[in-house]
C-alpha positions as CSV (number, residue, x, y, z in Angstrom):
1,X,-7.1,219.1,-56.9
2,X,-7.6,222.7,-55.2
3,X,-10.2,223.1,-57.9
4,X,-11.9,219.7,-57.3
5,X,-12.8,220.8,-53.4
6,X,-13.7,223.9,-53.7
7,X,-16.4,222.7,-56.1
8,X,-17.4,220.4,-53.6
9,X,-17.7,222.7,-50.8
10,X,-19.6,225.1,-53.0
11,X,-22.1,222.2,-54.0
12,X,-22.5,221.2,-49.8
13,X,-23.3,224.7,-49.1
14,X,-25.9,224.8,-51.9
15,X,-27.5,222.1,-51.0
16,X,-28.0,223.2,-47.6
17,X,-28.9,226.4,-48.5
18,X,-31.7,225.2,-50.4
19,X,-33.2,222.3,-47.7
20,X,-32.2,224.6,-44.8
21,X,-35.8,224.7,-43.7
22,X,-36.4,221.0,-44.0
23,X,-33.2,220.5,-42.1
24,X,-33.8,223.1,-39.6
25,X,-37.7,221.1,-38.9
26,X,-36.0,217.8,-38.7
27,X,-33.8,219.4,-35.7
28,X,-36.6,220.9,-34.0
29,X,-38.5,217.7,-33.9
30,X,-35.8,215.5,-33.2
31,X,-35.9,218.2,-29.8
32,X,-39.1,217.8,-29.5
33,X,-39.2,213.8,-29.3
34,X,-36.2,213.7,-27.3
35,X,-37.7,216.1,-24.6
36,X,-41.2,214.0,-24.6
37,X,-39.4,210.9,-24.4
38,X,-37.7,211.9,-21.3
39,X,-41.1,212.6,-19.9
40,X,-42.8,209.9,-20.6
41,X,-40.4,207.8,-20.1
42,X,-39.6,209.4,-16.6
43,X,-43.6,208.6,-15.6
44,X,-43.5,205.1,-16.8
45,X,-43.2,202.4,-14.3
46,X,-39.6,200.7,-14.8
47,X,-41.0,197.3,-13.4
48,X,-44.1,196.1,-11.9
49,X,-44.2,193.1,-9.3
50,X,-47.9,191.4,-9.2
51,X,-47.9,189.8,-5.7
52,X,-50.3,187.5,-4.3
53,X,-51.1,187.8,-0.4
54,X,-53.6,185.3,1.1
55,X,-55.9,187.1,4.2
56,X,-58.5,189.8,4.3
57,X,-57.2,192.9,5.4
58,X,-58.7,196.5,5.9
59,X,-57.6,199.7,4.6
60,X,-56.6,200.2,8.4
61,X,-54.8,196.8,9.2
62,X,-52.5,196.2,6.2
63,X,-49.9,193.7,6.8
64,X,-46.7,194.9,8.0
65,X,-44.5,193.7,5.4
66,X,-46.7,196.3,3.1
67,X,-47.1,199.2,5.7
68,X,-43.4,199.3,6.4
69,X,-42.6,200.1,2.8
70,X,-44.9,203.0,3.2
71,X,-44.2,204.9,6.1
72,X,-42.7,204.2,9.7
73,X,-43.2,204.6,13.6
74,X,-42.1,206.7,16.0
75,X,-39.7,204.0,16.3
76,X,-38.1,200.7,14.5
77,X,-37.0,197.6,15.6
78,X,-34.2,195.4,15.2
79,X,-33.8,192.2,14.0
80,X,-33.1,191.7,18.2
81,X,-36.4,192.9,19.2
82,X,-34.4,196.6,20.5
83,X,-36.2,200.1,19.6
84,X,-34.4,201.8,17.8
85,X,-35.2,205.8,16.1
86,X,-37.6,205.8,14.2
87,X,-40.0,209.0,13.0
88,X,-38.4,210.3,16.8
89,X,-34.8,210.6,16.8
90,X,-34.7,209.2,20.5
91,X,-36.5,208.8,23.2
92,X,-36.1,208.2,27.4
93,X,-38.2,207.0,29.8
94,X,-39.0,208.4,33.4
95,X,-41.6,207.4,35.9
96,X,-41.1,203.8,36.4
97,X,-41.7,203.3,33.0
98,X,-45.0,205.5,33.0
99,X,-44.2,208.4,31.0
100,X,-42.1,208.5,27.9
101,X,-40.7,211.1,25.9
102,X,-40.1,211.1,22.2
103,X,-38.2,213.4,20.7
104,X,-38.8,213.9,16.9
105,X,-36.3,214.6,13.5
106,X,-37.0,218.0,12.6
107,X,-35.8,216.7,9.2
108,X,-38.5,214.2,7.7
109,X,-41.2,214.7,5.8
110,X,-44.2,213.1,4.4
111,X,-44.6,212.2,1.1
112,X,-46.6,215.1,0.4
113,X,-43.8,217.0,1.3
114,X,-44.7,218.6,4.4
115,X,-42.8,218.5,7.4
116,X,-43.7,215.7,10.3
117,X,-44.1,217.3,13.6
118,X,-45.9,216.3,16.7
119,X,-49.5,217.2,15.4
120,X,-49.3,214.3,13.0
121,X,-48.7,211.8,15.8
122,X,-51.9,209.8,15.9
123,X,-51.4,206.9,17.8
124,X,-54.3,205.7,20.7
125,X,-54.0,204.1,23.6
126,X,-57.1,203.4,26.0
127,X,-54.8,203.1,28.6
128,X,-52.5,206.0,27.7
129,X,-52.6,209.8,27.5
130,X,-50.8,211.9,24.9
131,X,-49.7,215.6,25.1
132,X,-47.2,217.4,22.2
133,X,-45.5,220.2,24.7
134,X,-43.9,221.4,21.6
135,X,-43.6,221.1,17.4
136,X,-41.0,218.0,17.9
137,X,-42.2,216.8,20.8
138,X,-44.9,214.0,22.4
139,X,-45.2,212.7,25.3
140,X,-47.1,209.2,26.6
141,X,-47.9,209.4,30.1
142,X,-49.4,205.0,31.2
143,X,-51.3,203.8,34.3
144,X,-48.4,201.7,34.5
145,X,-45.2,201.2,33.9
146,X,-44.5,199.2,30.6
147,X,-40.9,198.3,29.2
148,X,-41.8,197.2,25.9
149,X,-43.9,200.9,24.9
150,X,-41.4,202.1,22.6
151,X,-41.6,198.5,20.5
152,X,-45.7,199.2,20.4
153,X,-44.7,202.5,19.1
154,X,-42.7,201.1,16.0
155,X,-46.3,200.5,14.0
156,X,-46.1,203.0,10.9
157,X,-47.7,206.3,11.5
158,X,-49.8,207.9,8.2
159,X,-51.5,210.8,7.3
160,X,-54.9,210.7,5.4
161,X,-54.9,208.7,2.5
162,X,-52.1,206.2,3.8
163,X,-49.9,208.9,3.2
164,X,-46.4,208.2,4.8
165,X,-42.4,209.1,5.1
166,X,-41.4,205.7,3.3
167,X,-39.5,204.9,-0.5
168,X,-42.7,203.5,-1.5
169,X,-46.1,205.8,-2.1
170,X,-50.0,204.3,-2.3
171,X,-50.8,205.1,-5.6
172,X,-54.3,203.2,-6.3
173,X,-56.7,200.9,-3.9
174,X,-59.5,199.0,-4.4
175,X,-61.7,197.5,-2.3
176,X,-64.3,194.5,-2.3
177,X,-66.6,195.0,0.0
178,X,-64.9,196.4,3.2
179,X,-61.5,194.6,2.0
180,X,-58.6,195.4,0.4
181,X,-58.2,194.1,-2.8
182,X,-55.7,195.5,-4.3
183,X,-53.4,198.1,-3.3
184,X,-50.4,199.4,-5.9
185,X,-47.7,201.2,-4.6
186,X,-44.8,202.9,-6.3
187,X,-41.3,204.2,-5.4
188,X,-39.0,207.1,-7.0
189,X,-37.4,205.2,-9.7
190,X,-41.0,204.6,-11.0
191,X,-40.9,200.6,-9.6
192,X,-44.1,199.4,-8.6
193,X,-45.4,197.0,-6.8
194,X,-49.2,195.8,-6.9
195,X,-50.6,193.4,-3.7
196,X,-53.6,191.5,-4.4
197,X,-55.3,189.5,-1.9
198,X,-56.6,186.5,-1.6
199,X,-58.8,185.0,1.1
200,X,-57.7,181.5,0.9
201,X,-54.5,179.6,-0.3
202,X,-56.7,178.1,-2.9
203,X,-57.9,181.2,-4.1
204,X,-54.7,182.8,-4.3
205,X,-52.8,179.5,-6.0
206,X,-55.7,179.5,-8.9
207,X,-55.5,183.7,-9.0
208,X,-51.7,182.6,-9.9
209,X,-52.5,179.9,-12.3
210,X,-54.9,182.1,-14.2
211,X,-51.7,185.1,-14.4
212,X,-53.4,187.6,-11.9
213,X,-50.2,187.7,-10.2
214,X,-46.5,187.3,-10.9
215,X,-45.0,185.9,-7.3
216,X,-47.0,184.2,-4.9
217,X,-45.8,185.2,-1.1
218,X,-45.6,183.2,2.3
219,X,-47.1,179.9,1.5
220,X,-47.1,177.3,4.3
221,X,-47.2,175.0,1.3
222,X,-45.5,174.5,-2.4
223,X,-48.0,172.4,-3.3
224,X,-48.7,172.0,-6.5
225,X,-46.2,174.5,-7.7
226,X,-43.2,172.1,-7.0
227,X,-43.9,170.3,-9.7
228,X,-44.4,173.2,-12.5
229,X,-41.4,173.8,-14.8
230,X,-42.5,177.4,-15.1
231,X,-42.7,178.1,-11.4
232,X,-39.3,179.1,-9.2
233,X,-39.9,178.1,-5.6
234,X,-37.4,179.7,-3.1
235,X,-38.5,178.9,0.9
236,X,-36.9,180.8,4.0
237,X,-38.0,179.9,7.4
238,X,-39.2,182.8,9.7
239,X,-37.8,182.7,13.3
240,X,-40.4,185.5,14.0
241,X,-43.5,182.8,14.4
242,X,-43.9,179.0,15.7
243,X,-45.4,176.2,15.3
244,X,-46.7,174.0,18.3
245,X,-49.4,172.3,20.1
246,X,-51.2,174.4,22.8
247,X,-52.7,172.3,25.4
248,X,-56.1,172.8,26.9
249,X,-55.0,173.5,30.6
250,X,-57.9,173.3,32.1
251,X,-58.8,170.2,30.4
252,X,-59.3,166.9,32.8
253,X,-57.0,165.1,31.3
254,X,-54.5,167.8,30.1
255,X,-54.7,169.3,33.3
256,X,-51.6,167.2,34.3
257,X,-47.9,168.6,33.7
258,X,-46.7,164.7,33.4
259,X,-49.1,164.0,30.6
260,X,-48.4,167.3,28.9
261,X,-44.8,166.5,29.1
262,X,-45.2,162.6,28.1
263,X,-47.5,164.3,24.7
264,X,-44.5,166.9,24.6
265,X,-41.7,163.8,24.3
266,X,-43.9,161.7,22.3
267,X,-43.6,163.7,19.4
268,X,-41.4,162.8,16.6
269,X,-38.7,166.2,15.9
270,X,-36.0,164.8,14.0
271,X,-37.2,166.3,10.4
272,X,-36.7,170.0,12.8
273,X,-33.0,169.7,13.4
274,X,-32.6,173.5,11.1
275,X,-35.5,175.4,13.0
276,X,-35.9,173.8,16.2
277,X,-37.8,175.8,18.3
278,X,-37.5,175.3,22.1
279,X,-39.6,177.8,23.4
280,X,-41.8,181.3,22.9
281,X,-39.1,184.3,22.0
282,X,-37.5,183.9,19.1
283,X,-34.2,183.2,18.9
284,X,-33.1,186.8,17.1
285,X,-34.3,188.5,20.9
286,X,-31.9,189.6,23.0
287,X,-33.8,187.5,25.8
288,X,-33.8,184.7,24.5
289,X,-32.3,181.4,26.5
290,X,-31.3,178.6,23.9
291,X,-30.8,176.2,27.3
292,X,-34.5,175.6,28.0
293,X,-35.6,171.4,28.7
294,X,-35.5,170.3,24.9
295,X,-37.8,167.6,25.0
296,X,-35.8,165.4,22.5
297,X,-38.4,162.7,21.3
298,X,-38.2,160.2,24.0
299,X,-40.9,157.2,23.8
300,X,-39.8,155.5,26.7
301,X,-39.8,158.7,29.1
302,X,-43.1,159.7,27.5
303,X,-44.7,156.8,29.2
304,X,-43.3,156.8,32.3
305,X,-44.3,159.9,33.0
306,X,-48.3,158.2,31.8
307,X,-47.5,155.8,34.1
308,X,-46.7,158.1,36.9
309,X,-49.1,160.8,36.1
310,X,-51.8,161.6,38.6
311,X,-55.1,161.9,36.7
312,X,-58.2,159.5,37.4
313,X,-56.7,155.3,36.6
314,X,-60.0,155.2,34.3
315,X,-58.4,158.0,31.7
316,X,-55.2,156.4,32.1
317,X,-56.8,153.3,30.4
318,X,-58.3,154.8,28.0
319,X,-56.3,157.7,26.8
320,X,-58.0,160.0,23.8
321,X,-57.7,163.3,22.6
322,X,-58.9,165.6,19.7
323,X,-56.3,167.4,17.9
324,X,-57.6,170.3,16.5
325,X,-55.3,172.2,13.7
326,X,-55.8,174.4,10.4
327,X,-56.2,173.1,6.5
328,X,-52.5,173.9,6.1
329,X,-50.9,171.6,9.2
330,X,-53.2,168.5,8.3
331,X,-50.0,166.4,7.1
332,X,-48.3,167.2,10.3
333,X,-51.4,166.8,12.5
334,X,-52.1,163.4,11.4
335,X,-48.0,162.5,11.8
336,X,-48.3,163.4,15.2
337,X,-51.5,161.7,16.4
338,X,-49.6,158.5,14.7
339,X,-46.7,159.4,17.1
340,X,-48.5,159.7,20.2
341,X,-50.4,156.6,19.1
342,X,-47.2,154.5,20.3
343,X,-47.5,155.7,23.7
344,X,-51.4,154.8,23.4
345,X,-53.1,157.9,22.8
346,X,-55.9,157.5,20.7
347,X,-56.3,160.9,18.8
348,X,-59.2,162.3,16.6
349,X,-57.9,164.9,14.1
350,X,-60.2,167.5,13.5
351,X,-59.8,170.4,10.8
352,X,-61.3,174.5,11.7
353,X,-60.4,177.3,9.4
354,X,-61.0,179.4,12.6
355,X,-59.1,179.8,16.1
356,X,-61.2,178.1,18.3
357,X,-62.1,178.9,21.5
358,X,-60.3,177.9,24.6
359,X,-63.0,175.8,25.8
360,X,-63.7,174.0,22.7
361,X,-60.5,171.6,22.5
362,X,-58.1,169.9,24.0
363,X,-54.8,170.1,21.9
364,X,-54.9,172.9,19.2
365,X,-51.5,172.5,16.6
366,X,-51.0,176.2,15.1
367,X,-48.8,178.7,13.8
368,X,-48.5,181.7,15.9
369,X,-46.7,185.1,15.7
370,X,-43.5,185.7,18.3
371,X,-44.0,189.1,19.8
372,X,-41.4,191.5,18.8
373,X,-40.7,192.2,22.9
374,X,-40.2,189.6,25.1
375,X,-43.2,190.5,26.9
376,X,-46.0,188.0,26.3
377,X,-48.5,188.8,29.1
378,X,-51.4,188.3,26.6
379,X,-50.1,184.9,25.8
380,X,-49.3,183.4,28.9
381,X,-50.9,185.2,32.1
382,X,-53.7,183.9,33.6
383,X,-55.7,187.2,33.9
384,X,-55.7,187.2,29.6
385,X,-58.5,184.4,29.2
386,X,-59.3,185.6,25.4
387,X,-55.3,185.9,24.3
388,X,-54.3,183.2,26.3
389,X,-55.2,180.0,24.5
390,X,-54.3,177.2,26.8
391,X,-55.7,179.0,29.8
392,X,-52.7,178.2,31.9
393,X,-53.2,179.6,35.5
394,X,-49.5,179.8,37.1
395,X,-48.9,182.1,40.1
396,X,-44.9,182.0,38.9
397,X,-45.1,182.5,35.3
398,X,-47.7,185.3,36.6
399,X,-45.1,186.8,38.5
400,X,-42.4,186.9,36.2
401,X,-44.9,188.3,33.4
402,X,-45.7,191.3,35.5
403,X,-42.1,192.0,36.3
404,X,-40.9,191.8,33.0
405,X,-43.3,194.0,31.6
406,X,-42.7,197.1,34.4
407,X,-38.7,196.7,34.7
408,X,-36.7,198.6,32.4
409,X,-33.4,198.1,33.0
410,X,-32.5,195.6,29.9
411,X,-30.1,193.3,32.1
412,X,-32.6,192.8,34.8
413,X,-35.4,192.1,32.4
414,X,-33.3,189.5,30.5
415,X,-32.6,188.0,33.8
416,X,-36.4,187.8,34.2
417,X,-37.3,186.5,30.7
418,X,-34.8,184.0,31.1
419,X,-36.5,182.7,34.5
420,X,-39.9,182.7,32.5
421,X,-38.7,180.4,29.7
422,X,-37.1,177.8,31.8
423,X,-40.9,177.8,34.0
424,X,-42.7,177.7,31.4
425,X,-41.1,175.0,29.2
426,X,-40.9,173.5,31.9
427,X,-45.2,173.5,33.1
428,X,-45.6,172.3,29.4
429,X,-48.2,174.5,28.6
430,X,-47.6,174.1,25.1
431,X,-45.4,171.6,22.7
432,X,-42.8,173.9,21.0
433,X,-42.0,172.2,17.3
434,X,-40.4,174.7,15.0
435,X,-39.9,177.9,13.1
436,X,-41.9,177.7,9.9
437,X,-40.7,177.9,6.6
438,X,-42.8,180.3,4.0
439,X,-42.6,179.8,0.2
440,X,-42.3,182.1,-2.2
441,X,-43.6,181.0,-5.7
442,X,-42.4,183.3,-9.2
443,X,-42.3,182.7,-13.0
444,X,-39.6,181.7,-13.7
């Protein structure tokens, strides 16, 4: 038995005494592939996402939901609408409001890998100087006071190239004409993400029939997705825009609060009862007032308040009006010039792919953005003819705009944003519907 194994060890060591070289290869080269596996594997992207945005965007106005992956602002903002740090650690204001201080982490870096200090601080203001006292500091000194700066200031900041501080790094763009078309952009683990846009919802819903992209992002409408086995439709409804009916203020007929209000009852909002909206701030802000006049659909009220309304007997008569809206709201349009057609409205539906102008309709159906502050001086003052769509001229609402916009103290202001809901609900300016819900289209 003794004799048995030693012959066997004898005949092991031979043998790899004479393939020692061919053995001794084979371990260098299972080294070798090991090592440039890691590599390459290490540079390869783990997954790629192919997403599909619809809108035609610049190198220097990419939509938010891509430039916050990238890089952020001097500050960020909660889901409340607060400022919060951001690139600066924190910041106070002094002045009434008219100069603010920002004081910056000494510990973030661009992706380059240099340090961020106050030379790379970029943002301009016509209305606003800026001065960088030292390496982590900046200062904005405004003509006048203005709560909601440090929310302006929450817009990513980047170096050249769309270099920024974020998980996510711009890795290729290409451009058609002077748009974006695509933009890729990949992260640490080796993710990566490629946006491709579109400039119409048809363009981008046949770019996704044809394989271009993988998900489809924020479509007002499923259409014809909802039917395709292959497609996996998710929809979440963002309280950060609304959909309503601006009014023509200065129109002759829509001059009068009564008929605004009758149009405002008239319309049909049981199919809303998950993402009412009642007013302008969104219902995440910490100003916003959930006890604002409803306008329940009412049919009975609605003409009453025709009946009692003070504009010229022969309109009264003869009630008409052109609602204006976009390709995607055309279903919703035509339901509501069917309900106002019970308190005898006669409306003409009328399709734009463009904003119109003030002065070129009378009721304009639309999806707009909620700012992230409460302030909306743009939207509603009377001073703002290009931003303020339904040209409403109202001394209070005026008032209450200015205020809110120079009063810092967060109690006070709420106070005052409060006040400016319940006026302007209440003047009608505008026919608050709902928070719209965006859909989300992937292979399944």
């Amino acid at each position: 038995m003794a004799k048995s194994l030693r012959y066997w060890i004898r005949l092991t060591l031979a043998f790899f005494d004479r393939f020692k070289l061919i053995f001794l290869f084979g371990i260098i080269i299972g080294i070798v592939c090991f090592v440039l596996f890691g590599i390459i594997e290490s540079r390869m992207p783990i997954a790629v996402e192919k997403i599909g945005i619809v809108g035609e965007y610049t190198s220097d106005n990419l939509p938010r939901s891509i430039t916050d992956l990238i890089s952020v602002g001097l500050t960020t903002v909660d889901v409340s609408g607060e400022a919060q740090s951001g690139i600066a650690q924190s910041f106070i204001a002094s002045d009434s409001g008219k100069t603010w201080t920002f004081n910056l982490n000494k510990n973030l870096y661009w992706q380059d890998g240099s340090q961020v200090t106050s030379h790379d601080i970029n943002y301009n203001f016509s209305d606003a100087t800026l001065s960088k006292p030292d390496k982590y500091t900046v200062v904005f000194k405004l003509k006048t006071g203005l709560a909601s700066f440090p929310v302006t200031l929450s817009k990513p900041i980047f170096k050249s190239g769309l270099l920024g501080t974020g998980d996510w790094k711009v890795v290729n763009l290409t451009l058609a004409g002077n748009y974006v078309d695509t933009i890729s952009l990949e992260n640490k683990q080796k993710q990566e993400k490629i946006f491709k846009f579109y400039p119409t919802s048809d363009a981008a819903r046949l770019g996704y029939e044809l394989g271009e992209i993988n998900d489809l992002t924020n479509l007002v409408n499923p259409k014809p997705f909802d039917t395709w086995n292959v497609a996996s439709i998710s929809g979440q409804i963002n309280k950060q825009q609304y959909v309503a009916v601006f009014f023509n203020n200065s129109d002759s007929l829509l001059t009068d609060k009564d008929i605004r209000q009758a149009l405002s009852y008239a319309i049909d909002k049981s199919d809303y009862k998950n993402n009412r909206a009642l007013g302008p701030i969104s219902p995440f802000s910490w100003a916003y007032d959930p006890s604002v006049k409803p306008y329940d659909f009412d049919i009975t009220h609605a003409k009453d308040l025709i009946d009692g309304s003070k504009i010229d007997p022969s309109l009264k008569k003869n009630l008409k009006i052109t609602l204006t809206t976009i390709p995607d709201l055309l279903d919703l349009a035509n339901k509501i010039a069917n309900d106002w057609k019970q308190i005898g409205v006669q409306t003409t539906v009328q399709v734009l792919q463009f904003v119109p102008d003030p002065s070129q309709y009378q009721a304009y159906l639309a999806i707009t953005n909620i700012p992230l502050d409460p302030d909306q001086y743009l939207n509603w003052h009377s001073t703002q003819t290009s931003t303020n769509i339904t040209q409403l001229k109202d001394p209070r609402i005026d008032k209450l705009l200015e205020d809110g916009r120079l009063e810092t103290d967060e109690t006070k202001r709420k106070a005052i944003y409060f006040d400016f809901q319940k006026y302007l609900v209440e003047d009608a300016p505008a026919a608050f519907l709902y928070y719209p819900t965006y859909f989300n289209v992937a292979k399944k």
